[in-house]
VMD Tcl script that draws the C-alpha trace (Angstrom):
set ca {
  {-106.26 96.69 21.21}
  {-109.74 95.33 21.16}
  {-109.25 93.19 18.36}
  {-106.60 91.52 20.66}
  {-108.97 91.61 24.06}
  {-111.51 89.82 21.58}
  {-109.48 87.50 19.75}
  {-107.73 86.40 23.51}
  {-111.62 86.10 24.90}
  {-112.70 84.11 21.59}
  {-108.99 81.51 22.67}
  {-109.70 81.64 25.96}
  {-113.86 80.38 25.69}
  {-113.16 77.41 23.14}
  {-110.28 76.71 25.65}
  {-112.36 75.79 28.12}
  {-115.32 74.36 26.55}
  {-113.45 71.76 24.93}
  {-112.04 70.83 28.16}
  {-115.24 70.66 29.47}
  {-115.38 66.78 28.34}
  {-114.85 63.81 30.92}
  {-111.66 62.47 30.13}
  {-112.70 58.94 31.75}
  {-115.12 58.93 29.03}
  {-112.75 58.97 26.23}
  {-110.36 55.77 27.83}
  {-111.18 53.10 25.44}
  {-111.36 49.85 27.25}
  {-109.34 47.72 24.88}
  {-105.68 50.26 25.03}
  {-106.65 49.47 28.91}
  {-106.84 45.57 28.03}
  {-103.56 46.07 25.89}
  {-101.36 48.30 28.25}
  {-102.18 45.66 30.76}
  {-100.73 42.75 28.84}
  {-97.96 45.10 27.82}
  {-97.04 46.06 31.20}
  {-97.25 41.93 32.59}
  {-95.25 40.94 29.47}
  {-92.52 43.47 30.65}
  {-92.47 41.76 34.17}
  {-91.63 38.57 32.27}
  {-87.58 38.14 32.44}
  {-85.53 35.35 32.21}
  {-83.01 34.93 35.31}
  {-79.55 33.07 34.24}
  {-78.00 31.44 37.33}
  {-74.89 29.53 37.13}
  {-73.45 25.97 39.20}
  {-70.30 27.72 38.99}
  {-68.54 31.15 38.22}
  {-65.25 30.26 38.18}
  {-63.64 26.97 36.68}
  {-59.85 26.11 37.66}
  {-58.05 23.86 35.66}
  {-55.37 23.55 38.05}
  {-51.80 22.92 37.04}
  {-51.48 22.08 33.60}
  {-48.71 22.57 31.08}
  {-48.07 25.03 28.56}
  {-50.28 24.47 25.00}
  {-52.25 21.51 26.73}
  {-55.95 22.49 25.83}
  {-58.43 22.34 28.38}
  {-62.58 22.32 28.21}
  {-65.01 23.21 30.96}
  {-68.59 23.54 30.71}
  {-70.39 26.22 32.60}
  {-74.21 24.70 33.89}
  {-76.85 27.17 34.13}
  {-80.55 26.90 34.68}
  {-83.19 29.86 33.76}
  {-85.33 30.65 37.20}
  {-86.66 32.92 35.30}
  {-89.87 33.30 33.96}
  {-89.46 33.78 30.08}
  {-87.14 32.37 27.48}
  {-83.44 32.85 28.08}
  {-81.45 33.91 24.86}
  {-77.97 34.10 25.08}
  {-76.74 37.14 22.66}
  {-73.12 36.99 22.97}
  {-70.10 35.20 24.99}
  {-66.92 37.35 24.60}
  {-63.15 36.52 26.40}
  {-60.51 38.24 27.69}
  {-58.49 36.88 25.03}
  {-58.12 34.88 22.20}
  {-57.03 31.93 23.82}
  {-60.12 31.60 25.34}
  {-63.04 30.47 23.33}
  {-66.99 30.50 24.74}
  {-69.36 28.52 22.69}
  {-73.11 29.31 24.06}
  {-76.03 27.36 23.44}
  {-77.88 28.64 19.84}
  {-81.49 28.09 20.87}
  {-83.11 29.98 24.18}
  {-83.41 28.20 27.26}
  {-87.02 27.86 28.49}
  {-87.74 28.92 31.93}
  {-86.87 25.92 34.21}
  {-84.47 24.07 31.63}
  {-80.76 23.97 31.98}
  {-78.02 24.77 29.59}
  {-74.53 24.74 29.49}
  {-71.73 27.03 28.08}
  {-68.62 25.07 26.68}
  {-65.47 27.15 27.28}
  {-62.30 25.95 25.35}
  {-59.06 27.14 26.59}
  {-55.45 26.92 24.70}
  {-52.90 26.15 28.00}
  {-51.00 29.55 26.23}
  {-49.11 31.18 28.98}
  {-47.04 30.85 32.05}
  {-47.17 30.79 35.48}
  {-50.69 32.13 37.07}
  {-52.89 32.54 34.05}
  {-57.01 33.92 34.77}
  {-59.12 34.74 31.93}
  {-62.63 36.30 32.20}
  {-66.08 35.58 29.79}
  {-68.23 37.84 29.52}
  {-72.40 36.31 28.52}
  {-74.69 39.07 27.05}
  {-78.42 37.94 27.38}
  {-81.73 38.51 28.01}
  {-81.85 39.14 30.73}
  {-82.90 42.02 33.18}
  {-78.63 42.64 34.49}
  {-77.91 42.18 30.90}
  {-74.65 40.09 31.36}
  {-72.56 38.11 33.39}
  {-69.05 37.45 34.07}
  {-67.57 34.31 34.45}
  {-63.91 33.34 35.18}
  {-61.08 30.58 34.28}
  {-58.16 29.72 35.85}
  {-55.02 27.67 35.76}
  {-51.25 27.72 36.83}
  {-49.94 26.94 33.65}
  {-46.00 25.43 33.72}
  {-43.61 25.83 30.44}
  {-43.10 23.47 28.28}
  {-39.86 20.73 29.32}
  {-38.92 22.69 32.32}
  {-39.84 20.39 35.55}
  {-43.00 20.72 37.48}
  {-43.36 24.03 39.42}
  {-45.86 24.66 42.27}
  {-47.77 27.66 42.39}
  {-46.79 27.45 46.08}
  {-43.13 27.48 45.24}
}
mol new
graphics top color blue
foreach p $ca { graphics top sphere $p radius 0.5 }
foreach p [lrange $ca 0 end-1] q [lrange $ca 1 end] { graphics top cylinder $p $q radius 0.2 }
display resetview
């Protein structure tokens, strides 16, 4: 039992005197320097904000491709890199700009769609970037009319 009185006293003294140091003494000024440019670099997002959200083609009629561009500008404050541009479907086809979009510039994202379907038709694309909400959804539309049958309103 003494052995384990001692050996707990011997613990508990080197314990203490190697807390005994000033921990502000042992902050190295440069991981200071270097958490600092760490933590501003982190502040640094891009911010994607688009003309429009939602494009409508209007009436158009069945298998008649149509093409809108999407404008967007980065109001951010770093470079803008758009990782991905998905659709609802396959008739719908995003093409995003390749190279990032400094902050300030402009860029546009060219969405191709087939005229497949009938009647009300809304597809959605979906941009992955960058940036701190990590996507965005944007929306087509059109009231598409089948082929050889006479014009229908979407009102009719």
């Amino acid at each position: 039992m003494k052995k384990v009185i001692l050996a707990l006293s011997a613990i508990s003294v080197m314990t203490f005197t190697s807390c005994k140091d000033n921990a502000s003494s042992k902050i190295k000024s440069d991981n200071v320097a270097e958490a600092a440019q760490r933590d501003e670099a982190g502040n640094q997002v891009p911010v994607m904000e688009f003309e429009e959200m939602e494009h409508d083609f209007g009436t158009i009629e069945q298998g008649t491709p149509q093409e809108t561009a999407f404008k967007f500008k980065n109001t951010g404050n770093a470079p803008l890199i758009i990782t991905n541009a998905t659709s609802s479907c396959g008739c719908t086809v995003p093409n995003p700009p390749k190279d990032p979009i400094a902050p300030g510039e402009t860029g546009e994202l060219i969405v191709k769609f087939n005229g497949s379907g009938q009647n009300q038709v809304s597809k959605t694309i979906t941009v992955t970037a960058n940036t701190e909400k990590g996507s965005e959804m944007l929306r087509i539309k059109a009231f598409v009319n089948p082929k050889n049958a006479g014009p229908v309103s979407p009102n009719s």
